[in-house]
N, C-alpha and C positions, 0 to 999 in steps of 0.2 A: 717129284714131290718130296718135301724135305720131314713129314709129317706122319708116321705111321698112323693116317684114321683112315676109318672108312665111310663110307655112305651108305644104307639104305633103310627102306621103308620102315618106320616105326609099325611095329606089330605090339596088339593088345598085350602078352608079356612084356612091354618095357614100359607100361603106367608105369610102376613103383620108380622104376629109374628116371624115366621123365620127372614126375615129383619131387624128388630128391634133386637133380638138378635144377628146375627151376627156383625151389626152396631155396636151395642155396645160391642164388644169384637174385634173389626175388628187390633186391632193392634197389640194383642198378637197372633190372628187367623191366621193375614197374614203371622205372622213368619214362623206358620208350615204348613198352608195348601194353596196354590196356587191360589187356587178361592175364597179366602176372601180375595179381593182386594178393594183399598180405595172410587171404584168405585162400588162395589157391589150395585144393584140394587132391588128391589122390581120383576124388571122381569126377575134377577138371583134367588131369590127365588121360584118363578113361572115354571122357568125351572127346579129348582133341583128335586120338588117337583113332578114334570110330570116325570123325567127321572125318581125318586125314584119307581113312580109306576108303569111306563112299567117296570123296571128292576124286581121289585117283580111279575109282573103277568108274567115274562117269566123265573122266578126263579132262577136269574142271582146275583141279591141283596137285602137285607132285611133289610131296612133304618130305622129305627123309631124316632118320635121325642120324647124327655123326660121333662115332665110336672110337675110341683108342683102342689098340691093339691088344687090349686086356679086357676089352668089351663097357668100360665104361661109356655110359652115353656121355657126350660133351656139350651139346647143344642142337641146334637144329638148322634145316636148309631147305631153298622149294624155291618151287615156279610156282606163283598164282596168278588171279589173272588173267588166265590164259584166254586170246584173244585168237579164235581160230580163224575168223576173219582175215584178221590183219597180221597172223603168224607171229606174234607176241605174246608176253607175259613178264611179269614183275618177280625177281628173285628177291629171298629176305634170309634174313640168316642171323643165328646168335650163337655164344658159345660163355659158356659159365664163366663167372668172376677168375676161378681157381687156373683156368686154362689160356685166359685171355693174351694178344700177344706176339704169340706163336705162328701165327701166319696158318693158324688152322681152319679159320672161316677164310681165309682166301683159296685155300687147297679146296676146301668143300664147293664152294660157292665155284670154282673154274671147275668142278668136276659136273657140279650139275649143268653149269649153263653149255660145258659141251656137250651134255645130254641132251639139253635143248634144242643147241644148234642140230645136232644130228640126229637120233630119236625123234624127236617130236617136228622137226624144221621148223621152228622158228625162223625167224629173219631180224629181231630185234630183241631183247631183252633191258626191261629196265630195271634200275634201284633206285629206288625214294628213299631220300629219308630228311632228318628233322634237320635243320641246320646248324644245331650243336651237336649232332653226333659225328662226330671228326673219324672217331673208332670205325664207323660204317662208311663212312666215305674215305679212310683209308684202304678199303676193302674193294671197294669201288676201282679205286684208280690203282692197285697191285693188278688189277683182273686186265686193263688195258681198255677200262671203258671211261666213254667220254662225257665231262660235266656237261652238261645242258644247260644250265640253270639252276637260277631260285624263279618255285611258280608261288603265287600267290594263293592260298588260300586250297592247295594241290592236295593235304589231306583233313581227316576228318578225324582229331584224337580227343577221347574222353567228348566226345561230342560236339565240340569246338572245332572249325575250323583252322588248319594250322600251313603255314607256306614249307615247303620242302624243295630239298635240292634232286633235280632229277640226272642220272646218268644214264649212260645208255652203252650198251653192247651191241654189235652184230658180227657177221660171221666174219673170223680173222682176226677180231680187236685180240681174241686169247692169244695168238699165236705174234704179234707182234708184241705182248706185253713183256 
C-alpha cells in the first residue's frame, strides 16, 4: 500500500471529524451523495455514526472511517447491501476534496473488499455508480473489477430514478489487479 491510512469503524468520538470533513467537500459530495447537503449538521454526523453501528452489530453494513496516520478522518468506506443469500454486497467509498487523487480510496476500498472476500465470504461484491463519476469508476477498475454495464434506471437519486454503471468483484479480481 503506497498510502499511510487506515480503516476502521467510525466511533461516536469522530462526529466532529466526520463533520468537518464532509463540510469540507460538501459541494462535490452533494453532487453524488443525497445526505451531504449544504445543511449537513454535526447531528447528521451523530446519526450516521449511530446508524453505522446498529447496522454492523445487526450485520446489515460494515461502514468504516479512513484515517491518515496523524488520525485525520479522510473520507469513508463499507459493504452495504449485504445480501446473505447470495454472499453479496455493494461497496461505496469517498474521500475529501483536499485528499482526493491519491489512490487512497483504492487502498481502502481493496482493504475492505478483502475483508469481504474473507471475513464475511462474500462471493461477489458490487460498485454502482452514476455514469459521470469517472473519479469512482476509476476506483473501480484500479481494484481489478469488472464493468458490467450501464443499467437503466439502476438507482434511485434525490428521488429520481437514475441509470448507473455496475462493476463487479469476486474472489481474485484483487489479486490479479
Amino acid at each position: 500500500m503506497r498510502n499511510a491510512i487506515t480503516i476502521r469503524p467510525l466511533a461516536s468520538g469522530d462526529a466532529p471529524a466526520l463533520h468537518a470533513a464532509v463540510q469540507a467537500s460538501i459541494a462535490s459530495l452533494s453532487h453524488w451523495f443525497p445526505w451531504a447537503h449544504a445543511g449537513y449538521a454535526l447531528s447528521d454526523a451523530e446519526a450516521r455514526i449511530a446508524h453505522c453501528t446498529a447496522a454492523r452489530a445487526r450485520g446489515e453494513e460494515f461502514a468504516f472511517g479512513i484515517f491518515a496516520a496523524d488520525g485525520e478522518l479522510l473520507g469513508c468506506v463499507g459493504l452495504n447491501q449485504v445480501n446473505r443469500a447470495h454472499h453479496s454486497a455493494n461497496l461505496g467509498y469517498w474521500i475529501g476534496e483536499a485528499h482526493r487523487g491519491r489512490g487512497m480510496a483504492a487502498d481502502a476500498a481493496r482493504q475492505v473488499a478483502t475483508t469481504g472476500f474473507g471475513e464475511l465470504g462474500l462471493v461477489r461484491i458490487e460498485i454502482v455508480t452514476l455514469p459521470d463519476n469517472a473519479a469512482s469508476q476509476r476506483v473501480a477498475q484500479k481494484l481489478g473489477a469488472t464493468r458490467e454495464g450501464e443499467f437503466r434506471n439502476r438507482l434511485v437519486v434525490r428521488g429520481e430514478p437514475a441509470d448507473a454503471v455496475v462493476f463487479s468483484l469476486v474472489p481474485g479480481d484483487l489479486e490479479r489487479a
